[in-house]
MDAnalysis code that builds the backbone (N, CA, C; Angstrom):
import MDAnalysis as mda
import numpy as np

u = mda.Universe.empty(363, n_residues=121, atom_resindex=np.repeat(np.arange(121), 3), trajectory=True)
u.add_TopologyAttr("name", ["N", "CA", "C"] * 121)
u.add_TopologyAttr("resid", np.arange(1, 122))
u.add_TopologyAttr("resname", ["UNK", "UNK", "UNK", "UNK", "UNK", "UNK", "UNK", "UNK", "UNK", "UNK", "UNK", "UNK", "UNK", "UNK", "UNK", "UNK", "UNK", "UNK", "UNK", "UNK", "UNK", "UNK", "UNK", "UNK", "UNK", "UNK", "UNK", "UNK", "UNK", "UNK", "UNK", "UNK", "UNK", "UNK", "UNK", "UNK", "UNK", "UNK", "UNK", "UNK", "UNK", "UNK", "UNK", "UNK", "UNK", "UNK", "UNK", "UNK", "UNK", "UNK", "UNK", "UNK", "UNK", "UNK", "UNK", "UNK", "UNK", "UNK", "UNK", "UNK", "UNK", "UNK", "UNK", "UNK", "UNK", "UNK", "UNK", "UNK", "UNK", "UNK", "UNK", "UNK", "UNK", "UNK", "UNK", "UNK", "UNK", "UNK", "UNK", "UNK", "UNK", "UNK", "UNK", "UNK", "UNK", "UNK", "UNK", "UNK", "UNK", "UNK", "UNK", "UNK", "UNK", "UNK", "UNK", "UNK", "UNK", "UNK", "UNK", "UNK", "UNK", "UNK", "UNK", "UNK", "UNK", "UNK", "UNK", "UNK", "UNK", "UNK", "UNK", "UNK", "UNK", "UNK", "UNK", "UNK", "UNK", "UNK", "UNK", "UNK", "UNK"])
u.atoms.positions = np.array([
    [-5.415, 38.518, -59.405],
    [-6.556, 39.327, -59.036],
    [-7.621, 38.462, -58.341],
    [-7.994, 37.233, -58.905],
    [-9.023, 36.030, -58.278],
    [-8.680, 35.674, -56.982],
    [-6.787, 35.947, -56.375],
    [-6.983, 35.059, -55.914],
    [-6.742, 36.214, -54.607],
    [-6.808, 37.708, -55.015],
    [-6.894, 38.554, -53.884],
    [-8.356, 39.008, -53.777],
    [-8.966, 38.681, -54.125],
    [-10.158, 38.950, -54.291],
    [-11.203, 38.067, -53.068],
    [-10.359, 36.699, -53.385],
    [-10.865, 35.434, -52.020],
    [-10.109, 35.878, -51.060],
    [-8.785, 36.125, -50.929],
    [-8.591, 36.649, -49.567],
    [-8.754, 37.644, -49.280],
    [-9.989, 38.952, -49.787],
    [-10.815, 39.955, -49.207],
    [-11.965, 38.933, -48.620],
    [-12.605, 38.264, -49.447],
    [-14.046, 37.656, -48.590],
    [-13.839, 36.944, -47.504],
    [-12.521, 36.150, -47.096],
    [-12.414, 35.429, -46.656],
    [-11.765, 35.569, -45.229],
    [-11.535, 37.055, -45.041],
    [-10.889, 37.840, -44.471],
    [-12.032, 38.774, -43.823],
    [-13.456, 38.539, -44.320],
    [-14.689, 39.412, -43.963],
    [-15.124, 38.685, -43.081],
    [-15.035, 37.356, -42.734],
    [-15.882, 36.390, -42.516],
    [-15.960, 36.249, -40.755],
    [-16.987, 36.181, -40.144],
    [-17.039, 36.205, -38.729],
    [-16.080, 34.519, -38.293],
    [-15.493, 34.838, -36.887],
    [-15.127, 33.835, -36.637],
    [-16.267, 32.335, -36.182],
    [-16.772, 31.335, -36.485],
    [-17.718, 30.188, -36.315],
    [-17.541, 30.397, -34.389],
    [-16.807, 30.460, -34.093],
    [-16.785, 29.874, -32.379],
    [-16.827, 31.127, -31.716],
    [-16.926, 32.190, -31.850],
    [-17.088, 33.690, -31.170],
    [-18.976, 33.689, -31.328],
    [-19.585, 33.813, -30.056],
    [-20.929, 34.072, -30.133],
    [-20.989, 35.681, -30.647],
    [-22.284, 35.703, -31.297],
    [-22.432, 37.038, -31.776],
    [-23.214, 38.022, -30.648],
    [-22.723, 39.423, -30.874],
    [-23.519, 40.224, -29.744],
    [-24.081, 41.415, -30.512],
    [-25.262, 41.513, -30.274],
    [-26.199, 42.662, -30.502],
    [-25.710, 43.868, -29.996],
    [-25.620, 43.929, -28.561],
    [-24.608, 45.264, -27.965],
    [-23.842, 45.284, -27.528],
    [-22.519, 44.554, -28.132],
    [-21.744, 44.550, -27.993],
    [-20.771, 43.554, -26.496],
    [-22.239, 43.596, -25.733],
    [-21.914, 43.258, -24.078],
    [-21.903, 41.715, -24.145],
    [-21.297, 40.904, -23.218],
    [-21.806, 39.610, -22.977],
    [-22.990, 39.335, -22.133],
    [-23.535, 38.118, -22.092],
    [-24.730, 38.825, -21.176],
    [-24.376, 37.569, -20.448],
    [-23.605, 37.623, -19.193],
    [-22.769, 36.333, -18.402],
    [-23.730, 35.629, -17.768],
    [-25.151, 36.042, -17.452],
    [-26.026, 35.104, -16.943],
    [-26.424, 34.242, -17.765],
    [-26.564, 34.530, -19.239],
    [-26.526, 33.946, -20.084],
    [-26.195, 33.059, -20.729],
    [-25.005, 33.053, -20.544],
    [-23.870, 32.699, -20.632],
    [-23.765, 31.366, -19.735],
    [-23.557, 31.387, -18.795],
    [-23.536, 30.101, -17.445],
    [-24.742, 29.712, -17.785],
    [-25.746, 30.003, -18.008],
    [-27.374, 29.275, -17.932],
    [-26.835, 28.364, -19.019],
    [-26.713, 28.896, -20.543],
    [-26.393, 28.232, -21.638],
    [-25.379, 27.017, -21.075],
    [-24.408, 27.213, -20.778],
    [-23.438, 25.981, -19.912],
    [-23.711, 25.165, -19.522],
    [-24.530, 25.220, -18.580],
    [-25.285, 24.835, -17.211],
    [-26.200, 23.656, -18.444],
    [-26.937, 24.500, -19.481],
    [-28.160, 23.418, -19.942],
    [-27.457, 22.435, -21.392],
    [-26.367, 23.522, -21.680],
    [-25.554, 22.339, -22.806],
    [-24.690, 20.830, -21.682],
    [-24.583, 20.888, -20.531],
    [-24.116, 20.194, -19.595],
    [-22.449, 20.250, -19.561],
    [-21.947, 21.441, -19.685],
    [-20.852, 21.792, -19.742],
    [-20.540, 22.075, -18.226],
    [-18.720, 21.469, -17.869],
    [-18.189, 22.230, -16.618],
    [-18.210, 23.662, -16.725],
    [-18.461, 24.391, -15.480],
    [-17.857, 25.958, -14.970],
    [-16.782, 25.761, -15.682],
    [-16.667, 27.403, -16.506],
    [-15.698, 27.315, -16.884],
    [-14.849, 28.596, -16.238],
    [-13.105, 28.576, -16.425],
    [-12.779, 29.229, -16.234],
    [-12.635, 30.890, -16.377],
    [-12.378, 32.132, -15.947],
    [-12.231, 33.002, -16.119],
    [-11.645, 33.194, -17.940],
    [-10.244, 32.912, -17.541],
    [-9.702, 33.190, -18.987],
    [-10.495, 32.003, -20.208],
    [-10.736, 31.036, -19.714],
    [-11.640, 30.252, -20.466],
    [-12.814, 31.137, -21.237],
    [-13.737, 31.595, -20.392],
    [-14.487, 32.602, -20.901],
    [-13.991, 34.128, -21.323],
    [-12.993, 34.800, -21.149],
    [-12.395, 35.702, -21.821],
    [-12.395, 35.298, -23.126],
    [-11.460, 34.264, -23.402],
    [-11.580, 33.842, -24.766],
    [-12.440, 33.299, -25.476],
    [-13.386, 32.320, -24.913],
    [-14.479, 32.298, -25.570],
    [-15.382, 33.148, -26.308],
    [-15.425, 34.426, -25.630],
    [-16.178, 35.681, -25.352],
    [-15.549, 36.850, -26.076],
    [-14.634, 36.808, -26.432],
    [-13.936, 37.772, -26.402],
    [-14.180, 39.003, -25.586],
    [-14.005, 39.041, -24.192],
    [-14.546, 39.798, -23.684],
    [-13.391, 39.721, -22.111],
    [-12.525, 40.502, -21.906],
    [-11.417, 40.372, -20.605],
    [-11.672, 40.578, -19.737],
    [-12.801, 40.903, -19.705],
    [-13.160, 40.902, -17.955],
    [-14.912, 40.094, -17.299],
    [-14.838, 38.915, -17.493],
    [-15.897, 38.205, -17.615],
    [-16.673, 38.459, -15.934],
    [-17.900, 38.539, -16.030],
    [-18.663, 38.582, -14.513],
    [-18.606, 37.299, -13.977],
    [-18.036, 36.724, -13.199],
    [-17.883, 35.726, -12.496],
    [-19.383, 35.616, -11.818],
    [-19.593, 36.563, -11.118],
    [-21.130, 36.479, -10.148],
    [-22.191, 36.301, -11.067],
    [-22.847, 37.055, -12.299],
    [-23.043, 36.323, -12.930],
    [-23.743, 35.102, -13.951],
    [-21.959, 34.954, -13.896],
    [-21.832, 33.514, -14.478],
    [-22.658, 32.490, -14.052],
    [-21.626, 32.587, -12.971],
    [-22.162, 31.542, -11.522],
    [-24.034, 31.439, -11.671],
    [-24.362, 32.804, -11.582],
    [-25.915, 32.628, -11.772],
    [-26.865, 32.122, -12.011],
    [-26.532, 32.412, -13.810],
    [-27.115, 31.905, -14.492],
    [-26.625, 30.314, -14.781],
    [-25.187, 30.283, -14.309],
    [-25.148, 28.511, -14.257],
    [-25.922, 27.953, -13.225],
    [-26.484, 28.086, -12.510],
    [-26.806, 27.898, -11.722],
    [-28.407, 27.603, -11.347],
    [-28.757, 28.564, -12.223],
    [-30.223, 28.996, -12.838],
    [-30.335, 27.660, -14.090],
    [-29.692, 27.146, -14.338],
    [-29.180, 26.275, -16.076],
    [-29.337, 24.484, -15.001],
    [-29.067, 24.742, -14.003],
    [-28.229, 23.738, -13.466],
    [-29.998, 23.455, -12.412],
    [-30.805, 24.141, -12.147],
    [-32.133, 23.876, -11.329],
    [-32.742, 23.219, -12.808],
    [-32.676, 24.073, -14.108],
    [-33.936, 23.165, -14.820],
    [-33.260, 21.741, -15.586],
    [-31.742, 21.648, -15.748],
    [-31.113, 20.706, -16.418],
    [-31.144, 19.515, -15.177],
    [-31.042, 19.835, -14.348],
    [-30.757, 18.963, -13.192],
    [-31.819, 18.372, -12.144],
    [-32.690, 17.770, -12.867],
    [-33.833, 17.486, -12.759],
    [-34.140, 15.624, -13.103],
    [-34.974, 14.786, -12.116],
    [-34.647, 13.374, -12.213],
    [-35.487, 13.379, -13.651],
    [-36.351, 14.217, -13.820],
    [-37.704, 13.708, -14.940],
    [-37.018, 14.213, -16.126],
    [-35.913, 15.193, -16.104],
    [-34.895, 15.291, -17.256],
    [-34.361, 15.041, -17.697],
    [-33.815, 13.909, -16.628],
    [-32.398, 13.426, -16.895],
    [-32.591, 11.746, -17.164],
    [-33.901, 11.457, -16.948],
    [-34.274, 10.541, -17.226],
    [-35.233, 10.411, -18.637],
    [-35.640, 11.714, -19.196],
    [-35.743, 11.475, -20.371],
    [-34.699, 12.046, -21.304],
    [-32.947, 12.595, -20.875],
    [-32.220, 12.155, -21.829],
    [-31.493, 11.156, -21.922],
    [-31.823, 10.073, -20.912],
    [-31.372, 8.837, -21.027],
    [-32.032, 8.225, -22.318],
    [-33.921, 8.406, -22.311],
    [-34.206, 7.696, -22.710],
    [-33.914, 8.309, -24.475],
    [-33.489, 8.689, -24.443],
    [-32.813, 9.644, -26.118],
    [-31.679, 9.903, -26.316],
    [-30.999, 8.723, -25.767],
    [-29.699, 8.347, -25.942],
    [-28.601, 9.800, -25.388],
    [-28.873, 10.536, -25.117],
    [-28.213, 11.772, -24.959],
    [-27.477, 11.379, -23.266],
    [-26.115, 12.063, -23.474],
    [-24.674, 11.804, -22.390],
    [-25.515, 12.400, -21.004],
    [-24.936, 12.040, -20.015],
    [-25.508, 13.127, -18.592],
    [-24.443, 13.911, -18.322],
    [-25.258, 14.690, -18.449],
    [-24.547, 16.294, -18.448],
    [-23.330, 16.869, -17.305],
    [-22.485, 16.854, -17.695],
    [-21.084, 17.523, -16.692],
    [-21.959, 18.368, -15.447],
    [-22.679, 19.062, -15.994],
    [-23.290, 20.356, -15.395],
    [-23.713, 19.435, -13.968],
    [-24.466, 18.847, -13.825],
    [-25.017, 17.918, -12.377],
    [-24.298, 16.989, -11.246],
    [-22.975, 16.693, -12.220],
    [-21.786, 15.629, -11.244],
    [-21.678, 16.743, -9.889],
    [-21.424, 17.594, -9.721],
    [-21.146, 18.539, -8.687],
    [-22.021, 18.493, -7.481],
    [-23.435, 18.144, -7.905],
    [-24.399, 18.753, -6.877],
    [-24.617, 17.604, -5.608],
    [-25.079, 18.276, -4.526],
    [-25.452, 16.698, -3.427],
    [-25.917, 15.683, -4.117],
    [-27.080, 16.166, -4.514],
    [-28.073, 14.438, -5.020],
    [-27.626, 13.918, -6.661],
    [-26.292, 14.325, -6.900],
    [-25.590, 13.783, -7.812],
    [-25.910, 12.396, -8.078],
    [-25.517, 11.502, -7.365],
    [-26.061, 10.081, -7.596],
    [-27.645, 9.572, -7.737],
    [-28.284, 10.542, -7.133],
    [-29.761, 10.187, -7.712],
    [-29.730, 10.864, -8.750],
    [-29.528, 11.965, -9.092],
    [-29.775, 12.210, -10.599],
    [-29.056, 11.162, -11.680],
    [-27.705, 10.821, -11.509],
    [-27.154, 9.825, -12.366],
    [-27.788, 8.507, -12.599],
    [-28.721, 7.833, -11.549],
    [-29.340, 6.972, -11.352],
    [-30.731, 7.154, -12.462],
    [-31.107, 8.188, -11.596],
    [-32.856, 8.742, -12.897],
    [-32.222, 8.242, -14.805],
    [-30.855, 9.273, -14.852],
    [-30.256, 9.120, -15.952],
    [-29.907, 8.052, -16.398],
    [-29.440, 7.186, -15.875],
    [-29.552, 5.374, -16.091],
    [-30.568, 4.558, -16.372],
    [-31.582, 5.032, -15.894],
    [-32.409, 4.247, -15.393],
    [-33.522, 4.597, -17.130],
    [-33.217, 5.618, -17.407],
    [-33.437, 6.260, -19.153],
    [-32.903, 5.717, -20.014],
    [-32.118, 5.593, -19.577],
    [-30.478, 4.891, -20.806],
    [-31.205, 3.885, -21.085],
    [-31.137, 2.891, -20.115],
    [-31.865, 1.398, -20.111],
    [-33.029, 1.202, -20.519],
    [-33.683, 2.212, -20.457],
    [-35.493, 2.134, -20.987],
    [-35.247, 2.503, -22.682],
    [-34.390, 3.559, -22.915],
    [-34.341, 3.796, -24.392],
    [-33.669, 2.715, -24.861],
    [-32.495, 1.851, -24.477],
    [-32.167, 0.689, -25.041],
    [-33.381, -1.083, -24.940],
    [-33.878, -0.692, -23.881],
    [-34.918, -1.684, -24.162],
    [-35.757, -1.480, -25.586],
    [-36.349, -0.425, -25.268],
    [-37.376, 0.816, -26.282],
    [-37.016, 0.183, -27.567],
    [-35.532, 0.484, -27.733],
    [-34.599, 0.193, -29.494],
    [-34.672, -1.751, -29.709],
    [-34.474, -2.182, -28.443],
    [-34.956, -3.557, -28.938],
    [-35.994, -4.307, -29.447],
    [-37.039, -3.702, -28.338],
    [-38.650, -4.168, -29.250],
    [-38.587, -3.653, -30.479],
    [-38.004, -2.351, -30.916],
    [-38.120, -2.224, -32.421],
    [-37.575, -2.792, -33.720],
    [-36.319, -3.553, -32.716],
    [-35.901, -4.665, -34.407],
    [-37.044, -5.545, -34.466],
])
């Protein structure tokens, strides 16, 4: 009886990696913006189907709001203060023209937060 009892609760339980939706809809600008600022690649169609649970994902969009994710993440004064907070440079920016100046800003952080950590021993 105990031990059908755990596999009712356990069997209730939302999946951890399925985002939750209020109405039911995805909201795909959303969606790519979120991408775009976690510094994640575009992802694929069926990539986002499954993520989403959702089979017919808005590509246009996606694109959008990645895009929209990708003007405020992709920024030298951003990317140079997640250098300086030890934080990776973001997938999301390798793509764009001034790619190498942003990677540079982002270096150029790295090195200031590792100086930063030395004066403090």
């Amino acid at each position: 009886m105990l031990l059908a009892i755990a596999f009712i609760l356990t069997g209730c339980q939302l999946a951890p990696d399925l985002p939750a939706s209020d109405t039911g809809k995805t909201d795909w600008y959303q969606a790519g913006y979120d991408d775009a600022i976690a510094g994640a690649v575009v992802k694929d169609d069926a990539t986002l189907a499954a993520n989403y649970n959702d089979l017919k994902p808005d590509r246009s969009r996606y694109m959008k709001g990645y895009a929209s994710g990708q003007k405020k993440i992709c920024q030298p004064e951003a990317l140079y203060a997640r250098g300086v907070n030890g934080k990776l440079y973001p997938a999301s920016c390798d793509g764009l023209n001034n790619a190498g100046q942003l990677r540079e800003a982002w270096q150029r952080g790295m090195d200031q937060g590792a100086r930063d950590a030395l004066e403090k021993k």
